[in-house]
C-alpha positions in Angstrom: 144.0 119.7 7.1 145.3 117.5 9.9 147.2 119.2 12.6 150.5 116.9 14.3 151.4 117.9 17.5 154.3 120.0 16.7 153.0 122.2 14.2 151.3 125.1 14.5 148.7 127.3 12.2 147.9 130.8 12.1 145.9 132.8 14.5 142.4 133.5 13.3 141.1 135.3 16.4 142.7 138.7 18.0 144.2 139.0 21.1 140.9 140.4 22.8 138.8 137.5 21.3 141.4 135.2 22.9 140.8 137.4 26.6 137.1 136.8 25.9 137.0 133.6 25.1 139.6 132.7 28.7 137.1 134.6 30.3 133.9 133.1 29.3 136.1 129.3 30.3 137.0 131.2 34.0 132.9 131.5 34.3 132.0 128.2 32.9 133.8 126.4 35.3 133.0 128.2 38.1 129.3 127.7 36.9 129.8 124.1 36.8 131.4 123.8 40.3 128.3 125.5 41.6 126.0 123.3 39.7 128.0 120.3 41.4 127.5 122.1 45.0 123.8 122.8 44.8 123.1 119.2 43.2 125.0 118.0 46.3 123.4 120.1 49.2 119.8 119.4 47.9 120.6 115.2 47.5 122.3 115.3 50.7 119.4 117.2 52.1 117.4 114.4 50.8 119.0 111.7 52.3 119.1 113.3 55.5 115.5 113.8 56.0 114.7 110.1 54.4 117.3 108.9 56.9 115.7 110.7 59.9 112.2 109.3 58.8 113.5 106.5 58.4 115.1 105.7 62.3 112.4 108.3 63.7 109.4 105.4 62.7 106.4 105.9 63.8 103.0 106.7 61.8 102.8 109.2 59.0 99.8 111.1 57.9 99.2 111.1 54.4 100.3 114.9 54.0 103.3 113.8 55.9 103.9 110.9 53.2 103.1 113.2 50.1 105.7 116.0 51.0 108.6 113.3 51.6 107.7 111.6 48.2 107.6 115.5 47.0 110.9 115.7 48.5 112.5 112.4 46.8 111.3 113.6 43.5 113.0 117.0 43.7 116.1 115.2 44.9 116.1 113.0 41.6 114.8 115.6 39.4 118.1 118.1 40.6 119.8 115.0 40.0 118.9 114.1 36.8 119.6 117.7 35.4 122.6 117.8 36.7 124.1 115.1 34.9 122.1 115.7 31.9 123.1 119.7 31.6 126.9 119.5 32.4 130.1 118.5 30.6 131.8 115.9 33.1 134.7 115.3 30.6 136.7 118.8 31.5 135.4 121.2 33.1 135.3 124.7 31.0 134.8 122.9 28.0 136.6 120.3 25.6 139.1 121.9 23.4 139.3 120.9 19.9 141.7 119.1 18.8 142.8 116.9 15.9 145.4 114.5 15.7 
């Protein structure tokens, strides 16, 4: 069955499914917009430090060197499940629909 824009079907959900469902949409995308914050405080957090290493110079120690190359991977790791667990198309979720 394809659905035009002006026509409409009938309900298959009640009222209180619908309030569910708007609520559950409310809490993904204030999930999402606090996934976005913390992936952004720890990559900033990141840079920072690798910035102040870098200007500061000097000799590191090799525990020195391991916990900033600790610290790089956690950056990329937050990263790279960032983008890989969220929907960046809309957020709350992609509604269905067929033209």
């Amino acid at each position: 069955m394809d659905l035009v824009a002006n026509e409409t079907t009938d309900p298959t959900t009640t009222a209180e499914q619908d309030r569910h469902s708007a609520g559950q949409r409310r809490m993904n995308v204030v999930w999402e917009y606090t996934q976005a914050a913390i992936a952004l405080g720890v990559i900033a957090a990141v840079l920072v430090v690798d910035a102040y290493v870098a200007v500061s110079g000097g000799q590191r120690s090799d525990i020195s060197q391991s916990a900033l190359m600790q610290l790089n991977v956690l950056g990329a790791l937050v990263a790279g499940f960032y983008f890989g667990r969220t929907n960046h198309e809309r957020p709350g979720g992609v509604r269905d629909v067929r033209r």
